[in-house]
Structure formats: structure tokens, C-alpha cells
C-alpha positions in Angstrom: 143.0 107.5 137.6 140.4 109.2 139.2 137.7 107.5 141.3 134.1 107.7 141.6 134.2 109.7 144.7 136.4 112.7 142.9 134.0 113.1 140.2 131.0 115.1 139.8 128.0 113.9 137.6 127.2 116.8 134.9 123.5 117.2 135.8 122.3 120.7 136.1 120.7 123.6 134.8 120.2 126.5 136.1 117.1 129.1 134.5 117.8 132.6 136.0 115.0 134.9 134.8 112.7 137.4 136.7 109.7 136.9 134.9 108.3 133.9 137.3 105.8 132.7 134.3 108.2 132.2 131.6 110.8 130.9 134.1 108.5 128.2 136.2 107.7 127.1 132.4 111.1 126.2 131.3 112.0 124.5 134.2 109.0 122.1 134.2 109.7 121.8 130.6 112.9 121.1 130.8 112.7 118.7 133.8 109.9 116.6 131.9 112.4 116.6 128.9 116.1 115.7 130.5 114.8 113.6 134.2 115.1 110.1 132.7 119.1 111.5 132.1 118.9 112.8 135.8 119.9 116.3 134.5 118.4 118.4 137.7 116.3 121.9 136.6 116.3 124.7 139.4 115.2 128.2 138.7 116.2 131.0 140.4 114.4 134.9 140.0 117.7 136.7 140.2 121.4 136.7 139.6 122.0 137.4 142.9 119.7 134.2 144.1 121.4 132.1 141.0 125.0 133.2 142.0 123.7 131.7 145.6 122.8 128.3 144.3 126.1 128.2 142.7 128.3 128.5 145.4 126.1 125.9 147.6 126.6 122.9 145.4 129.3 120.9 143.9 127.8 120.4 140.0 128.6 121.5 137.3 125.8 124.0 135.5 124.2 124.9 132.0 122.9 129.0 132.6 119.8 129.9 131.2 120.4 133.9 131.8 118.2 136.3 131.1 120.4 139.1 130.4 117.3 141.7 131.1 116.8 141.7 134.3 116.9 144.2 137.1 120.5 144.8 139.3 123.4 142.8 137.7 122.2 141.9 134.3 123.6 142.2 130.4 127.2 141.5 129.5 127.7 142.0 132.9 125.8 139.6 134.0 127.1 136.9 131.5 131.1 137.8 132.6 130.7 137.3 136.3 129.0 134.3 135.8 131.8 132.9 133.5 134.3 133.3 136.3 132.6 130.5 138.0 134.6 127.4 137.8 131.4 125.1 137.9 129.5 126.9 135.2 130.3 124.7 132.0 128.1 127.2 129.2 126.5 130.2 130.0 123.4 130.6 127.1 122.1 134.2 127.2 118.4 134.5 126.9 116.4 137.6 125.9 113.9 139.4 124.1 115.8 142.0 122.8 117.1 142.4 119.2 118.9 139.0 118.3 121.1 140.5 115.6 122.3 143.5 118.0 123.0 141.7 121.3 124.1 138.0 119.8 127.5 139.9 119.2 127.8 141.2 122.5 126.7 137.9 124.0 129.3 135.6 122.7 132.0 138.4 122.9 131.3 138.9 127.0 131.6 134.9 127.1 127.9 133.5 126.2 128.0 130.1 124.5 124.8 130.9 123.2 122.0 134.0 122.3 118.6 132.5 122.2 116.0 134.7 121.8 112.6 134.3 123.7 110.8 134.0 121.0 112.3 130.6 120.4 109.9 127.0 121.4 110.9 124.8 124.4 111.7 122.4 121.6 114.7 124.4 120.3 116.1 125.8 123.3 115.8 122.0 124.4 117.6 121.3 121.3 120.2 123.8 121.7 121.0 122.5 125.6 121.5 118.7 123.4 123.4 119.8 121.1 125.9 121.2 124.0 125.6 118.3 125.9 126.4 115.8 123.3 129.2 117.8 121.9 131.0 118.4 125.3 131.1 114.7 126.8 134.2 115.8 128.6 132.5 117.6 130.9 130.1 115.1 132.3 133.1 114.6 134.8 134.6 117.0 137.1 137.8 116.4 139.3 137.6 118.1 142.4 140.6 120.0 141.9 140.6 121.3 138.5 144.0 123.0 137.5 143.7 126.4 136.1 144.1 126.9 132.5 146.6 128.7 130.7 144.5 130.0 128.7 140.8 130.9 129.3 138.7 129.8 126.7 134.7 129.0 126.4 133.6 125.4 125.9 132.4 127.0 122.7 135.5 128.6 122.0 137.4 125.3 122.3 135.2 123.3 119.7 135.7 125.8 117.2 139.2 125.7 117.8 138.9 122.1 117.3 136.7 122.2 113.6 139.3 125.3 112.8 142.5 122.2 112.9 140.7 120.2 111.0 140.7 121.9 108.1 137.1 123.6 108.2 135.8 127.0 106.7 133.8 129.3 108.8 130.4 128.4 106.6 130.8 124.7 107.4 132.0 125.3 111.3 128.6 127.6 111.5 126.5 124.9 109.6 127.9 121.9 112.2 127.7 124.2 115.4 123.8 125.6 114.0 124.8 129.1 114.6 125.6 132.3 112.9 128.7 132.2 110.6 129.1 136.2 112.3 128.8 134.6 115.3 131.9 131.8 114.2 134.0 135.1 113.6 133.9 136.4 117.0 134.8 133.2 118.5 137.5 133.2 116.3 138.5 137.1 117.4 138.3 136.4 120.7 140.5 132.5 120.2 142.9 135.0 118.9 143.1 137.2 121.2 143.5 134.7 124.1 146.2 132.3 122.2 148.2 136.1 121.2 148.0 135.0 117.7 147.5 136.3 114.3 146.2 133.8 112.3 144.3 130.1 111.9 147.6 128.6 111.9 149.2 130.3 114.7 146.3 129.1 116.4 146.4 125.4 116.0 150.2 125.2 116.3 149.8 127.0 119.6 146.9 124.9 120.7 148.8 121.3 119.9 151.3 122.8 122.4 149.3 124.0 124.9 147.2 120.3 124.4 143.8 122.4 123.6 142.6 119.9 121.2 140.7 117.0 121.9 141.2 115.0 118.6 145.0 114.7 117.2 145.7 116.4 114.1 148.5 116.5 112.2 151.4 118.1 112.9 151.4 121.8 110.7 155.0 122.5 109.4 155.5 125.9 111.3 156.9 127.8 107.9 153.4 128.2 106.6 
């Protein structure tokens, strides 16, 4: 069992964006919205000064990354953030073309592509809907095992909808995102498991103890 004093409280987000206007915004926003939850806001100008804040604190973080920005920025930017094993979801965040770069977003490990021409209220409502449907991560051990496979938070609940039974339209609908967007989770699930199909997938993920619900067990001849 673990204790109280080998547990982290899943209280952060982090805004990285250089544009100090829209970024001091959010994070007053955002603190208004999530302090009586005790969900700490920081900001930070760079992903050089984000990356800092990281590695000085034991929490676990929401990224709000502007993937326009000057030095390390783009897919790059969203990859070496990812490789951080107290960054939970990584939503990218930018004013260019939604359609062109959500693709490349989710693909380089984004659990999200909001653009900035979205309200407070739905970004707010985006972080929520993350929060609520990833209560497992509210809790960190200290030492976290590596996993076998390395797949997003993201990646794992539509793993999850996939085993029980659900269509890409319907797994898009619950999730509130593109149903393109559903497919390259799926490509990239894939990928990682070394599998070929939706079956492949679950089986492989009930041995490998992915899933967070039981399902039952798939008879491996179909």
C-alpha cells in the first residue's frame, strides 16, 4: 500500500507561451477557475524556462505549449516534453491552421490541439474533461516503473472505449475530438502494441494489464 508521504497531489499546470499578454491571462484565468481544487497555475515565457520548472518540482503537470515560439518549439517541442516522467498531458496550443497541425500534434505525442482562437471557458473545459477522465493520475508513487509500452494518457483511454466495443464516431463524440484525430491515436496504439488490428490490440493490452476496466476475455481465433 502506498502512504501519504509517497504520493504526489496532481495539482499543476504549466502555460508555456512567449506572448506575455495571452499567457499572464490564462494563468489568472485558470487560477480563478481550478484554486478551490488547489490545482497550482505557473507560466513560464519559454521552453527552456518551462523545462526548468519541471525538473525543480516533484508534481505532476498539464502543458499548455505554445508550439510557435522561438528556439525549441513545434513537434519538437511537444516530443521532448513527453519524455518527462511528471508531465501527465501535453495540450498543444497555437494559432496556426487547426486542421494542418492537429495531425501533427497528436502524432508527435499532444493529448490535445487547441487553437487560440478558442474562450478560457473551453480550454478550461478541455483541462476538466482530462482531469476527470484520468483520476489515476491524481496519485504519483515516487518510483514509477517504466512501462513496456509508451503510450499517451490519451492513447490509453482510447484503448480503453476501443475493448469495449466502440466505433470511432462514438469514441470521437465521448472524448469531444476529431474522429481524424481518433484514427491517429489508433495508428500510433498500433504501432506501439506491434499490432495489426483492433483485436490484436485489446488481446495484447489485457496481457500487458493496459486497461483500466475488465473486459471480457476475446477468443484469440477472431
Amino acid at each position: 500500500m502506498i502512504s501519504n508521504m509517497d504520493v504526489q497531489p496532481f495539482q499543476s499546470l504549466l502555460i508555456i507561451d512567449d506572448h506575455p499578454i495571452y499567457r499572464e491571462a490564462l494563468v489568472e484565468r485558470l487560477t480563478q477557475e481550478f484554486q478551490a481544487q488547489e490545482i497550482e497555475v505557473l507560466g513560464a515565457s519559454s521552453a527552456a524556462e518551462g523545462l526548468e520548472i519541471l525538473d525543480h518540482g516533484h508534481k505532476q503537470w498539464i502543458i499548455l505549449l505554445d508550439i510557435l515560439m522561438p528556439g525549441l518549439s513545434g513537434v519538437a517541442s511537444i516530443k521532448v516534453f513527453k519524455t518527462k516522467h511528471n508531465v501527465a498531458h501535453v495540450i498543444a496550443v497555437s494559432g496556426l491552421d487547426e486542421n494542418a497541425w492537429e495531425p501533427r500534434a497528436v502524432a508527435a505525442g499532444a493529448t490535445l490541439f487547441l487553437s487560440k482562437n478558442n474562450t478560457s471557458d473551453r480550454i478550461i473545459g478541455k483541462i476538466k474533461s482530462l482531469l476527470d477522465a484520468s483520476p489515476s493520475l491524481k496519485v504519483l508513487p515516487k518510483e514509477v516503473e517504466p512501462q513496456a509500452y509508451r503510450l499517451t494518457q490519451r492513447q490509453l483511454e482510447v484503448l480503453q472505449l476501443i475493448a469495449l466495443g466502440h466505433p470511432n464516431k462514438v469514441i470521437a463524440d465521448y472524448l469531444d475530438i476529431k474522429e481524424q484525430t481518433i484514427k491517429i491515436h489508433i495508428n500510433q496504439i498500433f504501432k506501439e502494441l506491434r499490432v495489426f488490428n483492433r483485436t490484436q490490440a485489446v488481446l495484447k493490452a489485457q496481457k500487458s494489464n493496459l486497461l483500466t476496466t475488465p473486459i471480457p476475455s476475446i477468443p484469440e481465433s477472431i
